[in-house]
N, C-alpha and C positions, 0 to 999 in steps of 0.2 A: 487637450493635453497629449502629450508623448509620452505613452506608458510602457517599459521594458518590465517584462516577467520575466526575471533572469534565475537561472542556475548556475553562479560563478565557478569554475575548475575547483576543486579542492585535491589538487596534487599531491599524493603521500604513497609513500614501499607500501603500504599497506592494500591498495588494490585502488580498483573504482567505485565510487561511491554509490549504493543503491539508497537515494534521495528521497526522487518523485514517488507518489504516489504508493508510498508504502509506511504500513505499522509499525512496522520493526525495522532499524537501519543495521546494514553491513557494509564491509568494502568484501568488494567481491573480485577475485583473479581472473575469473573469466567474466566479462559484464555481462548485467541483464538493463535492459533501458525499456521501463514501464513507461504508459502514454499517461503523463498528470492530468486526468479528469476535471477535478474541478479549477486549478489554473485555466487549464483550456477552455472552459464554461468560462470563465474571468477573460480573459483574452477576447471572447466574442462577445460577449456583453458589454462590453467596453466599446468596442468598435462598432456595435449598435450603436452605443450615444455618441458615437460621433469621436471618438480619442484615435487617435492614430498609436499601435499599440505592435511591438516589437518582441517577437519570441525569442528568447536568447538564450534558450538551453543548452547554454558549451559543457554539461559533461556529456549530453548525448552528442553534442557537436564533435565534440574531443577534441577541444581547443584549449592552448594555453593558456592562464590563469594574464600572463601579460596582453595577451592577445587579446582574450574579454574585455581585460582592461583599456585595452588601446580602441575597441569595439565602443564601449560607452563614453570615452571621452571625444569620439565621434560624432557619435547621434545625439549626443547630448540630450536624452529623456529627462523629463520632466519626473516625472515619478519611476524610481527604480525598484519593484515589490519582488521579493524573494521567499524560497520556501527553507522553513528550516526545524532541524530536530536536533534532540538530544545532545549526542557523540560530536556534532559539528557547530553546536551552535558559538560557542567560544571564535571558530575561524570567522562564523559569518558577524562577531561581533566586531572582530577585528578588520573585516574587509569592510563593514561599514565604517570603522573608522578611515580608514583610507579614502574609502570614495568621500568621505566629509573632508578629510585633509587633502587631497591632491585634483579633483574636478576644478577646471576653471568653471563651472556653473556652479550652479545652488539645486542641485536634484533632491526631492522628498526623499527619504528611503523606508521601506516599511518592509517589514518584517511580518511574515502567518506561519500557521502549526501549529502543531502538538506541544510542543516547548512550551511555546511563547504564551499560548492557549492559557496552558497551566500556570506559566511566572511571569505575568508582562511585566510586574515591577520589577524582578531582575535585569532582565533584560533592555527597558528603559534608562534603569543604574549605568547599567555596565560598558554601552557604545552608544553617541549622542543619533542613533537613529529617531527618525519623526514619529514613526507611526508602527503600534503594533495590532493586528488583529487578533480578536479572541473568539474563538467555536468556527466552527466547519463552513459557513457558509460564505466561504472569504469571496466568492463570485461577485456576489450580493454585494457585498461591506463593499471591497473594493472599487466596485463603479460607483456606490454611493458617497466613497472618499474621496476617488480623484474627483466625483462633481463637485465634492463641497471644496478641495483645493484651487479646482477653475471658478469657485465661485459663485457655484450653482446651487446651492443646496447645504442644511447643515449638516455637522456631524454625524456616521449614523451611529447605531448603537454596536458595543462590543469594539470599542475601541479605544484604545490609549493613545495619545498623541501629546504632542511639544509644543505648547503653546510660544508664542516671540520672544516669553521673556526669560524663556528656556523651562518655567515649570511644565507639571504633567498634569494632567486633564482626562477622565477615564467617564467612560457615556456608558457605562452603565452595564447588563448584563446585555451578550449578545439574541439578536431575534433569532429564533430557529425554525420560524414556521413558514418561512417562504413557500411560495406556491413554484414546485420546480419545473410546469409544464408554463411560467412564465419565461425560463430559460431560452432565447433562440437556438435552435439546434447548432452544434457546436460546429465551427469553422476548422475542417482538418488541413486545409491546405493552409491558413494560415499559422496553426498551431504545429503545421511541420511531421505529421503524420508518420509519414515513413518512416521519421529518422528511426522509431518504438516500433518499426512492424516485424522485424526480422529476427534482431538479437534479445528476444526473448523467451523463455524455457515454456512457456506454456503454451507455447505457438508448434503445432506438428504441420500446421498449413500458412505457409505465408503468402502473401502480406496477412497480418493479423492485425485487431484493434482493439481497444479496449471502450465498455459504454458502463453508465452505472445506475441503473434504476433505481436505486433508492440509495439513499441517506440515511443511515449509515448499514445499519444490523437490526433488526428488529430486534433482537436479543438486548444488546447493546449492555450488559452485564459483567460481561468479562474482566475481575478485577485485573488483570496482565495490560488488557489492550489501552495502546496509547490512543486510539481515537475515540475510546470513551469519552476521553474531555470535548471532544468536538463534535462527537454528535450522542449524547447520550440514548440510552435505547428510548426513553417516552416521546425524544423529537424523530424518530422514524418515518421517513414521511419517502412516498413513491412518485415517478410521472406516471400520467396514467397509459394502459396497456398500448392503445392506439398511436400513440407518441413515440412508444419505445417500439411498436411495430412498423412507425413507418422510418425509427432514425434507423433501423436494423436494415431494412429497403435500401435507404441512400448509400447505406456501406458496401451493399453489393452491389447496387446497377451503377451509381457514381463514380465508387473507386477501386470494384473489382477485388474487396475483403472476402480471401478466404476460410477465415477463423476471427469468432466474435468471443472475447472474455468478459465479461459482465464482473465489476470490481467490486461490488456496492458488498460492504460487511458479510449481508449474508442477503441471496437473492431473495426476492419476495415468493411468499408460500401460499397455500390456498388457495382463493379465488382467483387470484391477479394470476398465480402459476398458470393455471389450468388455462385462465381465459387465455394467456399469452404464446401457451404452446398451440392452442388450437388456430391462434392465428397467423402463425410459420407455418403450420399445416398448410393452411385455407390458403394462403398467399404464395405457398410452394417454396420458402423460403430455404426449407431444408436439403433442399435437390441442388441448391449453390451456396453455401455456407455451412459453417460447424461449428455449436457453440458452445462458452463454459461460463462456470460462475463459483462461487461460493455457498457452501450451503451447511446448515448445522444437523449435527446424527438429531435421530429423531423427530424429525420435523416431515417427514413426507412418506406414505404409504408405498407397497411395493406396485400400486397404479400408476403411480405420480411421478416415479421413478420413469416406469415404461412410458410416459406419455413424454417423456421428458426424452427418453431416446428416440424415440419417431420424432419428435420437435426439430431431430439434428443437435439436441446435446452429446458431447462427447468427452469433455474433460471435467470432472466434477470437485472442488478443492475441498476438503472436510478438515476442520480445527479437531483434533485428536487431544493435543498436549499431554497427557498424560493418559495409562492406564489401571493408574492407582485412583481408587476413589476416593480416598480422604484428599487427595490432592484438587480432583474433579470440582469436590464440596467446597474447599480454601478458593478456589479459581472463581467460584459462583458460573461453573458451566451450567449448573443442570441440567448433567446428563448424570446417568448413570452406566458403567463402565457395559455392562453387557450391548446398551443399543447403541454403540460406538459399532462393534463388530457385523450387528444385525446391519446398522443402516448400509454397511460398505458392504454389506456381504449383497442385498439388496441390489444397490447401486450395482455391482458388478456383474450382475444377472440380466439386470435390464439390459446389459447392454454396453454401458458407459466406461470412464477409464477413472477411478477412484485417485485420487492424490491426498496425503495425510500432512497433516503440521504437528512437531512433537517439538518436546524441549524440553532440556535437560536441567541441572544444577538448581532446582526447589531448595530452599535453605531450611525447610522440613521433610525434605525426603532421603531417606537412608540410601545406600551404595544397593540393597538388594530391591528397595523399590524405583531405583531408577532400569535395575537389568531389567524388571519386570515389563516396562515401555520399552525398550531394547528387543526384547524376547516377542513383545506380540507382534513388534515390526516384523521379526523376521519371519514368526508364524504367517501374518496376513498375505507375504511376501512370498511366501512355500507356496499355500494356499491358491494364490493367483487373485486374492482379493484386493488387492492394490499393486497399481500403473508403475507409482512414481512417489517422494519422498522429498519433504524438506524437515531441517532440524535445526534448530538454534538453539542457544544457550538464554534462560529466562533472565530477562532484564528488565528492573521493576523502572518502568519511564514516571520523570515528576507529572504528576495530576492523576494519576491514578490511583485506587485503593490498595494497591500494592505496595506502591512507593508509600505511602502513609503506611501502612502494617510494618513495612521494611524499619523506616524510620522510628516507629513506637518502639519498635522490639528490639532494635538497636543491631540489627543484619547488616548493616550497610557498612563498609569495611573504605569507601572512598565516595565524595561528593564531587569529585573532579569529572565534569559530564565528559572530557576524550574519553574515557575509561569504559563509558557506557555502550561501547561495541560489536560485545559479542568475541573479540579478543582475548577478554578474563571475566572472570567471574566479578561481581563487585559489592556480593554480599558473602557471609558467613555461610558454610552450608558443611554438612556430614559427608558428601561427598569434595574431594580436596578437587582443586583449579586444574590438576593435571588428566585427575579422572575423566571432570568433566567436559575438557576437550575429547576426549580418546569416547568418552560413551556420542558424542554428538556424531565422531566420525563411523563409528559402530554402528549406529542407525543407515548412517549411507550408504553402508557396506553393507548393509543387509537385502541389497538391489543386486550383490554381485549373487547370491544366490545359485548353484549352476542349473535348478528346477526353473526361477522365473527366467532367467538367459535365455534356456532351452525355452521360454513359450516363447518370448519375445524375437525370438528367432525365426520362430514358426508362423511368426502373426504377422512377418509381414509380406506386401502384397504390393507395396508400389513404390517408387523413386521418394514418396514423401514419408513414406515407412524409413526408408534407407538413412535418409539426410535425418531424420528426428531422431532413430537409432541412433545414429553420431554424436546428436549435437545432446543428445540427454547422456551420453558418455561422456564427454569431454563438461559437461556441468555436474556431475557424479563426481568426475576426480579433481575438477579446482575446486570443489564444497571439499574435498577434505583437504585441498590446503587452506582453503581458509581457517580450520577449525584445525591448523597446524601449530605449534607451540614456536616453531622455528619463521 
């Protein structure tokens, strides 16, 4: 079969759309274009069995929404599978209506994510699309659907679909235990590589790429996050070390990556850490690459830290969200607020360059306990304990325990998913919609600092120092027009 994994245009004043491969959606004024992991594990897997299979990502393309369109009444794919969330899922119901009303074929359409994950029976209702995937491992599901649409194989599980006589047909919950080192290593020149290597913000070394050792967080707790529904923390599941050390290999001698992000929830800890730095060591990996990941406070010792900088880590993502602790408790981080600071304080020592995620407008957090996250930002910031800075505004996504808490408590002030943006606010909260744009931009500000300026001035050392200085400027001030009222 002819498979298109597409990203249709979603054209709007509102920015460009940060889709792929991401928790949390925004439109963003200055883009960032993440590489979609497991689509592209979907794409190669497919083309193992044999599918002839078409990457169509026009928003990294930056092509017009007609142009897309004129794109697939082209190739005419047999199956057209797209990814979708929250804020956009409304357009892509309506762009499947179109592609069912104006294709002169008959193309499958199927729809995966977090949305969909959480409501497949909405979104069945609501646009005559075929098929929706349920849980994370849409790789999997996916080649097992196009097999059973050519014929091959039945239904797999975690899936909804349209049976002929138009009813709907749901196989049950999805499998989550796939063995991920049956994955073929992921085809970058077919999934278009480059287009993700440059314009985006965690990259100080280009070309950059993105790998994801595990599935999802081991944590996987986080009442906020929307890929709890997709990969909850008890299905965590890693490739093993050797696999991840030799796809880290192909990225340097094959295509000449000089910056490796590791996306997976939160990178694997422990054994697998230790074993996996020592074998960037042992293999010299660290002397031509630089790598990052995700990772939770409290989870690794100040050895693991250092081991992890000789490894050639350099950029380290820490989920912060708040430094209120009744908030921490409500979030189901467990952490508690003091080893937020220790870990980063830690991490910055080693070596490494600490990056924080906060977010504002809790519909229980007063106006003084949000300055308080405001305040330590710009303490960590004096300090020199952290690099760099992201901020959002809290958005309870459906399937989550939040959005159920939202819902019970009766928070929730619009059910209208465009809303769900990061735009406005869309629940009730002590802190008002105007505040809480002004505190998200007050975080970002708190990078203009003239103490960290003056280090980041001082620390740099070469032409890649230079351009990242820039280009993490010029993402500093489109992040507060995003978070602009106007």
């Amino acid at each position: 079969m002819k498979v298109s994994i597409s990203y249709p245009p979603l054209e709007s004043s509102r920015g460009v759309p940060l889709l792929s491969q991401n928790r949390q959606f925004q439109w963003f004024c200055n883009p960032t274009y993440i590489y979609p992991m497991v689509p592209a594990s979907a794409a190669t897997l497919l083309a193992s069995r044999g599918h002839e299979v078409l990457w169509d990502d026009a928003i990294a393309q930056e092509r017009g929404f007609d142009q897309w369109l004129a794109g697939i009444m082209r190739d005419k794919p047999d199956v057209i599978a797209m990814e979708s969330k929250t804020p956009v899922i409304r357009r892509h119901w309506e762009i499947v209506a179109r592609l069912k009303r104006e294709c002169d074929f008959e193309p499958k359409v199927v729809l995966f994510g977090d949305h969909v994950t959480a409501l497949p029976a909405e979104t069945m209702e609501a646009c005559p699309v075929d098929a929706v995937i349920t849980g994370g491992d849409y790789d999997f599901v996916l080649a097992e659907l196009c097999d059973a649409y050519a014929g091959g194989g039945p239904m797999p599980r975690g899936v909804w679909h349209r049976l002929d006589d138009g009813t709907v047909a749901a196989t049950g919950a999805p499998d989550m235990h796939h063995d991920l080192d049956e994955l073929p290593p992921i085809d970058r020149d077919l999934t278009q590589w480059r287009r993700y290597a440059y314009r985006n913000g965690n990259f100080k070394y280009t070309p950059g790429t993105y790998t994801m050792a595990g599935r999802d967080c081991w944590w996987g707790r986080c009442s906020f996050c929307s890929w709890t529904t997709l990969y909850p923390g008890r299905t965590y599941r890693t490739v093993s070390v050797e696999r991840h050390l030799d796809e880290v290999g192909r990225l340097v001698t094959d295509l000449g990556v000089r910056e490796i992000f590791d996306d997976s929830g939160c990178f694997p800890k422990g054994d697998w850490l230790e074993e996996f730095c020592r074998g960037v060591i042992d293999r010299g990996y660290q002397r031509k690459v630089v790598l990052g990941c995700n990772m939770r406070c409290g989870a690794l010792s100040a050895e693991q830290w250092k081991l992890m900088k000789r490894a050639g880590f350099r950029f380290v993502l820490i989920g912060l969200e708040s430094m209120n602790q009744s908030t921490l408790d409500r979030l189901n981080k467990g952490l508690r607020v003091e080893q937020i600071e220790e870990s980063i304080r830690m991490a910055k020592k080693a070596g490494l360059e600490p990056h924080i995620t906060t977010m504002v407008g809790y519909p229980w957090e007063t106006r003084a306990q949000a300055e308080q996250t405001i305040a330590a930002a710009k303490r960590m910031f004096s300090k020199g304990y952290i690099d760099t800075l992201q901020a959002t505004i809290v958005v309870p996504y459906p399937g989550t325990p939040l959005f159920a808490e939202a819902r019970e408590n009766g928070w929730l002030t619009t059910e209208n998913w465009d809303d769900y943006d990061m735009k406005r606010s869309v629940w009730k909260s002590p802190v008002d919609e105007r505040d809480v744009m002004r505190f998200t931009q007050e975080l970002y500000r708190a990078a203009l600092s003239p103490a960290f300026l003056a280090r980041k001035v001082v620390s740099v050392r070469s032409v890649d120092d230079i351009r990242f200085f820039i280009r993490a400027g010029r993402k500093l001030f489109a992040h507060l027009a995003d978070f602009s009222r106007t």
